[in-house]
N, CA, C and O atoms as a DFTB+ gen file, in Angstrom:
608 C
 N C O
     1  1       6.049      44.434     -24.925
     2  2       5.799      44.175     -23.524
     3  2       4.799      43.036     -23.347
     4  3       5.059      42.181     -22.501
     5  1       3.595      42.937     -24.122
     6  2       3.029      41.826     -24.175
     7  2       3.350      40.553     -24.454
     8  3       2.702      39.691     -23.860
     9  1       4.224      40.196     -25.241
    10  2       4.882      39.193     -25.511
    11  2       5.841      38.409     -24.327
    12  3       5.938      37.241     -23.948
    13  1       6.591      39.891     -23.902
    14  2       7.443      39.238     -22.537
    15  2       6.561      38.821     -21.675
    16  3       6.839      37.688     -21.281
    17  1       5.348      39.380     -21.087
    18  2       4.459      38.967     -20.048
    19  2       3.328      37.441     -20.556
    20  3       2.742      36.754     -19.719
    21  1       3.263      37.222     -21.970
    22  2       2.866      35.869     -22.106
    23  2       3.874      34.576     -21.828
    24  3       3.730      33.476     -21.295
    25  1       4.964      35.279     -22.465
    26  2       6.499      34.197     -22.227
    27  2       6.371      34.070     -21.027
    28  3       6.318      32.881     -20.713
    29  1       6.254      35.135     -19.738
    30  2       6.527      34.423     -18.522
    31  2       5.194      33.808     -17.993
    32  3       5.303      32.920     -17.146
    33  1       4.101      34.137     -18.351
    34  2       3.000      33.626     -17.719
    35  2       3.041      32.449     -18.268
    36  3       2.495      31.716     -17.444
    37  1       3.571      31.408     -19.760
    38  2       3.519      30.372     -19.944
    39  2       4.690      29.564     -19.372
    40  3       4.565      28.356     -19.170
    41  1       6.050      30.349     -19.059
    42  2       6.759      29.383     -18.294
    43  2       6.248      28.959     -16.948
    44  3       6.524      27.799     -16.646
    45  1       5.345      29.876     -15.806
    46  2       5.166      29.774     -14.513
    47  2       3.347      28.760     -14.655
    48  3       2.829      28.214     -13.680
    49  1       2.965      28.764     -15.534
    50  2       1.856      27.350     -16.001
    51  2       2.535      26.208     -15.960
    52  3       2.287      25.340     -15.122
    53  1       4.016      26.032     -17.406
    54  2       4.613      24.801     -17.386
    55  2       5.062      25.159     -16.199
    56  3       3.987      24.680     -15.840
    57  1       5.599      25.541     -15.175
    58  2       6.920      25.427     -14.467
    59  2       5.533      24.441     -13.032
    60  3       5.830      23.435     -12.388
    61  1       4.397      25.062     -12.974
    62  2       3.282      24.586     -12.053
    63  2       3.173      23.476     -12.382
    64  3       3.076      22.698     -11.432
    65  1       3.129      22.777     -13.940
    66  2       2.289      21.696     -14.181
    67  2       3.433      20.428     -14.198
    68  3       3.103      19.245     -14.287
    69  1       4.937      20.939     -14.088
    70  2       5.779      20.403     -14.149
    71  2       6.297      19.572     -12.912
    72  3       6.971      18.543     -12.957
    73  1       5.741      20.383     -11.562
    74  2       6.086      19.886     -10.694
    75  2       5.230      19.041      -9.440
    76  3       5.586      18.818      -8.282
    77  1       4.175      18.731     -10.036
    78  2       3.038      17.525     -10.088
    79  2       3.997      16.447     -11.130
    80  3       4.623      16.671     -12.166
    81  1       3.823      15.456     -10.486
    82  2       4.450      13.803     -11.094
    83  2       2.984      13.543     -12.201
    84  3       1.897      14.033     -11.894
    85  1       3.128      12.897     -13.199
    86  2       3.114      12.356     -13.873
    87  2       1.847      11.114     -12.951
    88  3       2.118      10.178     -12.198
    89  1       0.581      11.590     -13.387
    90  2      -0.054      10.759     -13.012
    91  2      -0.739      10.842     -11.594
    92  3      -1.763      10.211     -11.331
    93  1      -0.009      11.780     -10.585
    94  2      -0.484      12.525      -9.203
    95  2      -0.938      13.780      -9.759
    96  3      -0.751      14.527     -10.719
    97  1      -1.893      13.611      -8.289
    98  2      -2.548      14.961      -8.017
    99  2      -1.810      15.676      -7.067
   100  3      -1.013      15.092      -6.332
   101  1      -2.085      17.458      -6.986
   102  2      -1.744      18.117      -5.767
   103  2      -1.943      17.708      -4.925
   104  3      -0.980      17.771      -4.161
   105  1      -3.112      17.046      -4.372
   106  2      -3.585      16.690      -2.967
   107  2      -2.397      15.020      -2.794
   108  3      -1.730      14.910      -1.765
   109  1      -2.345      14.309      -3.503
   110  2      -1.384      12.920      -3.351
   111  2      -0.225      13.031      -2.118
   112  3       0.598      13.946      -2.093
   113  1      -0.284      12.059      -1.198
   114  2       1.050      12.088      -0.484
   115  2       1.999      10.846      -0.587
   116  3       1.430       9.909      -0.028
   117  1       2.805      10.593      -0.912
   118  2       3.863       9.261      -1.039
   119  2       4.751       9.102       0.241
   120  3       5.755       9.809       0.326
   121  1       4.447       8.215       1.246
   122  2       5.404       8.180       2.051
   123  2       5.936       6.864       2.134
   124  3       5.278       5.838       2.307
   125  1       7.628       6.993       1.951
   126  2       8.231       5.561       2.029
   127  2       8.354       5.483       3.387
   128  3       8.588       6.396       4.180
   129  1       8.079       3.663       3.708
   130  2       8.546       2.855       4.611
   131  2       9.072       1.672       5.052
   132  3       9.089       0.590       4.466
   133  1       9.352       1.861       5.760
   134  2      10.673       0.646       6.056
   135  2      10.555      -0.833       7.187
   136  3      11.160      -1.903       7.255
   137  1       9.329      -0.123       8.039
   138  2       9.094      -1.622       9.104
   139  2       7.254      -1.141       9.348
   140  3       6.521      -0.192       9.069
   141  1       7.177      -2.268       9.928
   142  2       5.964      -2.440      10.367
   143  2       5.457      -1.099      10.974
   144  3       4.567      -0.453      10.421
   145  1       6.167      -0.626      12.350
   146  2       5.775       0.285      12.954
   147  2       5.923       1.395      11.985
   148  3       5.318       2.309      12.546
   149  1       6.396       1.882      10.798
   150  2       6.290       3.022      10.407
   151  2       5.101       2.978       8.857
   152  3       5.048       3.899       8.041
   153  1       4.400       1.907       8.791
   154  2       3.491       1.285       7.975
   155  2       2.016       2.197       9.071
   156  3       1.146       3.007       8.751
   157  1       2.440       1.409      10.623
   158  2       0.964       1.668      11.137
   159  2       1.330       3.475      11.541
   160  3       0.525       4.002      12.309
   161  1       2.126       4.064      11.190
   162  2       2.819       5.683      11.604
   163  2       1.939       6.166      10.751
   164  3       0.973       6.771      11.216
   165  1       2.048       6.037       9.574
   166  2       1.527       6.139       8.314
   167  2       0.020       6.236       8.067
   168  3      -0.735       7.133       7.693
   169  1      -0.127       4.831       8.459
   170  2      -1.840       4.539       8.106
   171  2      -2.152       5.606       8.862
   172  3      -2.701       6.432       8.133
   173  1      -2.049       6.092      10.258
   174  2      -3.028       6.865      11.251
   175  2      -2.882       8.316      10.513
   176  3      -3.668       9.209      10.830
   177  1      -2.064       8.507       9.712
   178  2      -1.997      10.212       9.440
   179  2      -2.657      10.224       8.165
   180  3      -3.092      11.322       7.815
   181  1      -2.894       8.897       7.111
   182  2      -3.092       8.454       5.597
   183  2      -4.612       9.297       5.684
   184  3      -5.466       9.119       6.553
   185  1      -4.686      10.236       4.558
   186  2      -5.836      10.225       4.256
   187  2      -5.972      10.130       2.462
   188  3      -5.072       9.919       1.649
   189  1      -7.610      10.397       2.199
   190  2      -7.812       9.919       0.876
   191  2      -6.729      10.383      -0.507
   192  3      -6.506      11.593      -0.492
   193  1      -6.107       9.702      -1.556
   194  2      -5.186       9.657      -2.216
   195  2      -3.625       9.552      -1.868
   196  3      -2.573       9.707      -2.490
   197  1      -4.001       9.212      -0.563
   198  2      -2.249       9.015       0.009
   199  2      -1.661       7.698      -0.318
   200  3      -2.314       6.674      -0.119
   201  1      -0.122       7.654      -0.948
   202  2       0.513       6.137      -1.124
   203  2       1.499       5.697       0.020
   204  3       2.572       6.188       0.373
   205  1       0.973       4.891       0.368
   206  2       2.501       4.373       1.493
   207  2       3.140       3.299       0.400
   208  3       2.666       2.476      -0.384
   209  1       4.593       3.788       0.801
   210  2       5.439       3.099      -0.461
   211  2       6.504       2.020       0.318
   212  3       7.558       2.546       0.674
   213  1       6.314       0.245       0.690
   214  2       7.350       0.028       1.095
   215  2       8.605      -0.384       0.756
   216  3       8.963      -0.871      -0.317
   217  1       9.208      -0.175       1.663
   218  2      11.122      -0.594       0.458
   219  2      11.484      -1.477       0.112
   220  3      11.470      -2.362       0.968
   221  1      11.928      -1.805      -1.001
   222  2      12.426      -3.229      -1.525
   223  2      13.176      -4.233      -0.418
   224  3      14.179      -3.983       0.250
   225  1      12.538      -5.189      -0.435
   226  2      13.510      -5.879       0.837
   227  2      12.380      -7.291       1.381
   228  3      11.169      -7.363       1.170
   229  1      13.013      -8.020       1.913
   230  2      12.338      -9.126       2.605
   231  2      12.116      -8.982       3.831
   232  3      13.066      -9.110       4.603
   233  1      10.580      -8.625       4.423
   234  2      10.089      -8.611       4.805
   235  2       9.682      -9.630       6.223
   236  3       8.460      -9.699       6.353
   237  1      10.443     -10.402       7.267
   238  2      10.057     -11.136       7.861
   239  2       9.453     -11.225       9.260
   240  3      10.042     -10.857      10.276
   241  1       7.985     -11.848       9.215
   242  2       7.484     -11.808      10.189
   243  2       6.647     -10.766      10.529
   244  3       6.355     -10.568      11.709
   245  1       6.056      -9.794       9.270
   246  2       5.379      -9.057       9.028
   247  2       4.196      -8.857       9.550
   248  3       3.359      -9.476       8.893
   249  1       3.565      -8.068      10.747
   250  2       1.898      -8.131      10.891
   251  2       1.334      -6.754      10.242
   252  3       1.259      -5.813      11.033
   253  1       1.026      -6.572       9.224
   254  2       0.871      -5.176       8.638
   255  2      -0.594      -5.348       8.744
   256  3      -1.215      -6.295       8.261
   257  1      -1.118      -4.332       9.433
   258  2      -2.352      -3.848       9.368
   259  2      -2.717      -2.434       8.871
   260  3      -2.388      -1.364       9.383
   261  1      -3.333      -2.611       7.964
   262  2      -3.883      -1.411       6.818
   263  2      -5.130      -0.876       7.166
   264  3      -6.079      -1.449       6.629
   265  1      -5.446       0.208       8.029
   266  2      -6.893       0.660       8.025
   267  2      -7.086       2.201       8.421
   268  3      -6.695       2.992       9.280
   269  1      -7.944       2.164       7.261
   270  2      -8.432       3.596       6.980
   271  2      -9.577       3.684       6.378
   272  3     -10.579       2.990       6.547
   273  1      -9.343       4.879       5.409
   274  2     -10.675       4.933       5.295
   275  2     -10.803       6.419       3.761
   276  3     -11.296       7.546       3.735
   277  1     -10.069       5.567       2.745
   278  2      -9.987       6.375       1.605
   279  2     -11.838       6.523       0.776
   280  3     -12.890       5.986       1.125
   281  1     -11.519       7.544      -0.464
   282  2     -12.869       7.578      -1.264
   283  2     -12.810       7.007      -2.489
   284  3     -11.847       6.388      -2.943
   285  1     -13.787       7.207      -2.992
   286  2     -14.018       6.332      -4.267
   287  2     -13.223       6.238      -5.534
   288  3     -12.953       5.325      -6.314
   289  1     -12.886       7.795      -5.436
   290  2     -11.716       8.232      -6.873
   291  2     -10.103       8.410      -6.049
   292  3      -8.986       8.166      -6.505
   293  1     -10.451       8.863      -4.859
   294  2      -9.406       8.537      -4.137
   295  2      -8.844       7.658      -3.075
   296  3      -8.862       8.301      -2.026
   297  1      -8.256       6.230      -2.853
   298  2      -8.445       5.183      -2.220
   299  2      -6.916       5.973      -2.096
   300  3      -6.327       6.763      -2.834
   301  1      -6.466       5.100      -0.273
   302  2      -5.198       4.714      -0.230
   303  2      -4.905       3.933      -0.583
   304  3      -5.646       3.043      -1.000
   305  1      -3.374       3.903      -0.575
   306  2      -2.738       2.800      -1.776
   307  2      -1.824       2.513      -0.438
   308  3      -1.612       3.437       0.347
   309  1      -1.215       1.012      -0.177
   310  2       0.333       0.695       0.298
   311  2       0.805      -0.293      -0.813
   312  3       0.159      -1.330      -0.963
   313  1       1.546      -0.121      -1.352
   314  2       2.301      -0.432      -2.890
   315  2       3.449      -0.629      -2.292
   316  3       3.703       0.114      -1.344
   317  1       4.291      -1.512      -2.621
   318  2       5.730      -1.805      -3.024
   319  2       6.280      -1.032      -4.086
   320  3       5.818      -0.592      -5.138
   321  1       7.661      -0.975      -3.394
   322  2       8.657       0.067      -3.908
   323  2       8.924      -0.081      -6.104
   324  3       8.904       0.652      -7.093
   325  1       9.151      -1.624      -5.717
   326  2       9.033      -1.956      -6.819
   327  2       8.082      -3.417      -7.326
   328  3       8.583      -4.391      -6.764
   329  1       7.049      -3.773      -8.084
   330  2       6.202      -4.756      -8.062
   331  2       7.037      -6.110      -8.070
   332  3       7.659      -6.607      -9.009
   333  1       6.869      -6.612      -6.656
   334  2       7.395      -8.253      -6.970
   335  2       8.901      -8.283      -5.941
   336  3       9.549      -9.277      -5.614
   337  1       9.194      -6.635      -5.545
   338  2      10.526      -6.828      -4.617
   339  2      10.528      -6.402      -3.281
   340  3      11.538      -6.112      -2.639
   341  1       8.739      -6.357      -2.660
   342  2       8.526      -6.413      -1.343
   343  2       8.282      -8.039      -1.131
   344  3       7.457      -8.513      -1.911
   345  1       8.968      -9.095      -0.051
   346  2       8.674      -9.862      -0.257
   347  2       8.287     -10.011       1.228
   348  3       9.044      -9.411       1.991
   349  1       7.485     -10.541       1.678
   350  2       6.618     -11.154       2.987
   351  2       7.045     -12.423       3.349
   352  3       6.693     -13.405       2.696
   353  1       7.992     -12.535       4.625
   354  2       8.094     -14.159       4.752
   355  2       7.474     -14.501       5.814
   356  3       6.772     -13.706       6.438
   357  1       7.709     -16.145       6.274
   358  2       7.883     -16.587       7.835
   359  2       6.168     -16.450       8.309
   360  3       5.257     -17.017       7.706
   361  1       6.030     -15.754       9.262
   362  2       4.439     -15.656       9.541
   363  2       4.145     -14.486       9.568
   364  3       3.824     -13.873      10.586
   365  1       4.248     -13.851       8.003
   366  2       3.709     -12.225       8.047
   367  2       2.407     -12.302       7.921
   368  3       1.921     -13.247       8.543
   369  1       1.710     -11.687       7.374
   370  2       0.102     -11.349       7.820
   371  2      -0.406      -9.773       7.152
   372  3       0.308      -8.773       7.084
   373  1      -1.650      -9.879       6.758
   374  2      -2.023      -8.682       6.244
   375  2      -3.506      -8.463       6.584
   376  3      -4.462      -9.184       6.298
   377  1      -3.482      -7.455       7.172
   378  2      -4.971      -7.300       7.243
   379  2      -5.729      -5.470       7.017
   380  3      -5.431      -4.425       7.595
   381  1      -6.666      -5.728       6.038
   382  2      -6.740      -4.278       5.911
   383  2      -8.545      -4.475       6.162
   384  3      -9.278      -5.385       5.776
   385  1      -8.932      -2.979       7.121
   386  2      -9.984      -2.929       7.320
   387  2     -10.257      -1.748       6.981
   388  3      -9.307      -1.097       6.547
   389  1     -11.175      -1.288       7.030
   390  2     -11.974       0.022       5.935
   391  2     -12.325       0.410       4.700
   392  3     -12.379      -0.557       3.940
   393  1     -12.566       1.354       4.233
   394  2     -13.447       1.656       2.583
   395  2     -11.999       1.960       2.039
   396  3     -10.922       2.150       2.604
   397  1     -12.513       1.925       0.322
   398  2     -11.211       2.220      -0.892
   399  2      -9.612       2.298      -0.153
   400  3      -8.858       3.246       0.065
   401  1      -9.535       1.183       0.042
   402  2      -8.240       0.841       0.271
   403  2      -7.164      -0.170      -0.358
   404  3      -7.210      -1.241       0.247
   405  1      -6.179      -0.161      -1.419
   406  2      -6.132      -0.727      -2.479
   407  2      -4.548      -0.979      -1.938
   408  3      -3.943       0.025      -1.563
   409  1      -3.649      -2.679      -1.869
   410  2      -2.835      -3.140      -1.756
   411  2      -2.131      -3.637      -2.678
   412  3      -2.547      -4.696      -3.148
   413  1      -0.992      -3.121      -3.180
   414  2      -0.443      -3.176      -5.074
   415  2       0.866      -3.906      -4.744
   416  3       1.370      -3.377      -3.753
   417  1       1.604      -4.929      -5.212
   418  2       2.720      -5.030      -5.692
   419  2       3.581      -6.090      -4.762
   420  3       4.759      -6.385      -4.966
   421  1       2.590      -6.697      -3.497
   422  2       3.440      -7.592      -2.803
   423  2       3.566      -9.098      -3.193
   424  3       2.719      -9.728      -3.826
   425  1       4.822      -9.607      -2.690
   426  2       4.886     -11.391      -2.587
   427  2       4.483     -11.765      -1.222
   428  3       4.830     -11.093      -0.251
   429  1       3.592     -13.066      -1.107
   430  2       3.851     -13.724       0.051
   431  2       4.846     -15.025      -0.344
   432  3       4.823     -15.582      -1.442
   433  1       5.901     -15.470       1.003
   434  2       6.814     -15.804      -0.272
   435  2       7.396     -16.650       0.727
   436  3       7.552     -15.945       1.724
   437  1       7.950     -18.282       1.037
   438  2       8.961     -18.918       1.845
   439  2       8.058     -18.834       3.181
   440  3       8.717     -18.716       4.215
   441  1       6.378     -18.885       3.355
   442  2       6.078     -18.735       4.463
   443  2       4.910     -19.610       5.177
   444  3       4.753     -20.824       5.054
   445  1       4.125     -18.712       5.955
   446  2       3.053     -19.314       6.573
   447  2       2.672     -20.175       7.292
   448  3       1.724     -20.948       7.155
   449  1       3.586     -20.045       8.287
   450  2       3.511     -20.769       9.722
   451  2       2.893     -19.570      10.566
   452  3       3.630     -18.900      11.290
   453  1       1.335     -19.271      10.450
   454  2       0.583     -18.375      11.269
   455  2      -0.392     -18.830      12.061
   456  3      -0.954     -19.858      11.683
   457  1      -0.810     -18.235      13.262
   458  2      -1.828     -18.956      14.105
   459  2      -2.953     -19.365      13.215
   460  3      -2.658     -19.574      12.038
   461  1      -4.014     -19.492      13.531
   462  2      -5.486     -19.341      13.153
   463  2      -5.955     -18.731      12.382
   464  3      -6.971     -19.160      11.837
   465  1      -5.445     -17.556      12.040
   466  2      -6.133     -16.362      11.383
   467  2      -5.259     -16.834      10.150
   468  3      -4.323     -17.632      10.109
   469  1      -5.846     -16.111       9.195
   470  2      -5.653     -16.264       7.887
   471  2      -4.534     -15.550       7.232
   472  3      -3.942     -15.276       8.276
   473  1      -3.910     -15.121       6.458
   474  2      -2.258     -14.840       5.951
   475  2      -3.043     -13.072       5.463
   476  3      -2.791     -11.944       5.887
   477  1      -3.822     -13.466       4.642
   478  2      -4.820     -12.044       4.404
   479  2      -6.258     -11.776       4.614
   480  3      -7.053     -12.397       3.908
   481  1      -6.660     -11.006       5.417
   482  2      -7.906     -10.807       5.833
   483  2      -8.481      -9.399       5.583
   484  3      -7.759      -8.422       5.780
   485  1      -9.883      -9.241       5.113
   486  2     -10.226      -8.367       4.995
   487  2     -11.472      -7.305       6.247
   488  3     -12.541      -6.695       6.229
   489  1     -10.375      -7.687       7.153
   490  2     -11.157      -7.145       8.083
   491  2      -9.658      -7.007       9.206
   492  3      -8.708      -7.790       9.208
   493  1      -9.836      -5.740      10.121
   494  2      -8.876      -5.747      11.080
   495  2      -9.983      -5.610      12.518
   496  3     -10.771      -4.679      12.681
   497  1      -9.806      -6.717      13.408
   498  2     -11.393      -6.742      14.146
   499  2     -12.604      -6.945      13.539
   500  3     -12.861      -7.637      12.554
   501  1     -13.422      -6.181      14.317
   502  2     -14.652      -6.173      13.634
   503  2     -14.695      -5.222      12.202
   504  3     -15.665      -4.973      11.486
   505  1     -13.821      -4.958      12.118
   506  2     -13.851      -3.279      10.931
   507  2     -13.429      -4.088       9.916
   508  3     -12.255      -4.457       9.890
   509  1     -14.681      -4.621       8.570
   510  2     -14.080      -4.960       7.627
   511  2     -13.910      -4.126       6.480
   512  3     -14.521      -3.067       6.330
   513  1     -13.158      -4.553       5.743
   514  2     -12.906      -3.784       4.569
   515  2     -14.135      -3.950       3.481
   516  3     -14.788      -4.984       3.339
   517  1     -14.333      -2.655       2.700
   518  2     -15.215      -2.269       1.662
   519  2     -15.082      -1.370       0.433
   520  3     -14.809      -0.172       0.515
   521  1     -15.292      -2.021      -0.707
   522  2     -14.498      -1.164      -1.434
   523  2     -12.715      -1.376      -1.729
   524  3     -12.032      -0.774      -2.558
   525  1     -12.524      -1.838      -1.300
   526  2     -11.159      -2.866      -1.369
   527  2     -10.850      -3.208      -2.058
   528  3     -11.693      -3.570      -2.879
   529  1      -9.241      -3.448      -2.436
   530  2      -8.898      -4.400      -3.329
   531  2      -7.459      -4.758      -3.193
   532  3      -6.691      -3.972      -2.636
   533  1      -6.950      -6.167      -3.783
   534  2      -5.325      -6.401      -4.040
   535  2      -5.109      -6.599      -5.024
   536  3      -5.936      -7.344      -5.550
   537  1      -4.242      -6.248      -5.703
   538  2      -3.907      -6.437      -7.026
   539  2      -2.519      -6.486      -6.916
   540  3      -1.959      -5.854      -6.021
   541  1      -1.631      -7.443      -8.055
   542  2      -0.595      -7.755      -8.293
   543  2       0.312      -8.494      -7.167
   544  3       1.528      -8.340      -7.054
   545  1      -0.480      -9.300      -6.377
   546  2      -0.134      -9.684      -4.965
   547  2       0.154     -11.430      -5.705
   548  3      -0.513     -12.249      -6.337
   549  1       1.448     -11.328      -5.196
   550  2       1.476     -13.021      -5.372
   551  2       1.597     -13.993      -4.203
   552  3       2.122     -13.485      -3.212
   553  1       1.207     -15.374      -4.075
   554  2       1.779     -16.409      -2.783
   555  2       2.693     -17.447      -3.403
   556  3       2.605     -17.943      -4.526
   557  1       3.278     -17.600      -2.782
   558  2       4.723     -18.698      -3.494
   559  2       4.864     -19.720      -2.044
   560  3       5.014     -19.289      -0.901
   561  1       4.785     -20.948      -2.389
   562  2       5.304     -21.496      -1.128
   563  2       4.893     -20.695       0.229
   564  3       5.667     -20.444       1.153
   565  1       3.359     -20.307       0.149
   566  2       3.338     -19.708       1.568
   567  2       2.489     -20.953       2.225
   568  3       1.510     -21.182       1.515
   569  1       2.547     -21.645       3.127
   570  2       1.959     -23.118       3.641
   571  2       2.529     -23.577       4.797
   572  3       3.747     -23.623       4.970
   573  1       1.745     -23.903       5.558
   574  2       1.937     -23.944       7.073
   575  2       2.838     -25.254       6.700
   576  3       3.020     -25.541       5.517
   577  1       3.491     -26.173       7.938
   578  2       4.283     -27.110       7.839
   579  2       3.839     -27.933       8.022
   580  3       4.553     -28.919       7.840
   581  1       1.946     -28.298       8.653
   582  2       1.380     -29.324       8.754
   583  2       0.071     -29.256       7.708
   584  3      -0.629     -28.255       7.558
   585  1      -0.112     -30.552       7.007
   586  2      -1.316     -30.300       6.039
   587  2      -2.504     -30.425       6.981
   588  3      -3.686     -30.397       6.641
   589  1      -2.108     -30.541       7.997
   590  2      -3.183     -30.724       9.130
   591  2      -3.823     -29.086       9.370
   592  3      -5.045     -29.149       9.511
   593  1      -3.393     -27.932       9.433
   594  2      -3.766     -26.903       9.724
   595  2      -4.834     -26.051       8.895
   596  3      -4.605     -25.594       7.775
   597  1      -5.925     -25.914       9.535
   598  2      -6.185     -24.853       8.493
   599  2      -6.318     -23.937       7.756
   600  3      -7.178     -23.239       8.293
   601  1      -5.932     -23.350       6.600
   602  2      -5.150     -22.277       6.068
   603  2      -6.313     -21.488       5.510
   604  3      -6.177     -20.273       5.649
   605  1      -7.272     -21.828       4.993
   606  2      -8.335     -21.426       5.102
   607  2      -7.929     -20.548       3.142
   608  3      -8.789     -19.872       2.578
């Protein structure tokens, strides 16, 4: 009888530890998205260790604003679906304001005909970002059409 009751107490451990991903925590939330408005859907509900995941695809005319307000071991993440196949064209724009907030995996790409403001900023308003970071973010041909402008 002891034996049967270790067998099942070690399948319902693996069967627990099995259904946590590889690298997430229990608390982690992953939500995919698809446009702008369901980016800022997202941010307002995002709390600390949450990923917004967006979908592979070109991106045009993008104003994504990122702000929250993750912790130190746990930052939000908005990551691309896959690194290098979210691509940003035309006059998209990024701006993330608040603490541990970490932007993974985008192109700016075929663009940058934007007003005044800058293509990425670390501030949305007065609320700048702290604790921040981008990583794996590339610009390709992003450049206004006059060398006259400043891109800053």
């Amino acid at each position: 009888m002891k034996k049967l009751w270790k067998s099942l107490l070690s399948v319902c451990i693996v069967t627990a530890f099995s259904s946590i991903p590889f690298g997430a925590s229990a608390e982690e939330s992953l939500v995919k998205v698809s446009s702008v408005d369901e980016i800022s859907a997202a941010m307002s509900k995002a709390q600390p260790d949450d990923t917004i995941v967006m979908r592979n695809g070109v991106w045009k005319d993008a104003a994504i604003v990122m702000e929250g307000a993750g912790k130190q071991n746990k930052p939000i993440t908005l990551r691309a679906e896959t690194p290098g196949q979210v691509v940003l064209s035309g006059a998209s724009t990024l701006n993330i304001g608040g603490s541990y907030l970490v932007v993974d995996g985008l192109v700016f790409k075929d663009g940058g005909d934007i007003d005044d403001s800058g293509v990425i900023e670390f501030r949305v308003g007065d609320l700048e970002a702290t604790h921040s970071r981008l990583t794996n973010v590339q610009m390709i041909d992003y450049n206004p059409p006059s060398n006259e402008k400043n891109t800053k």
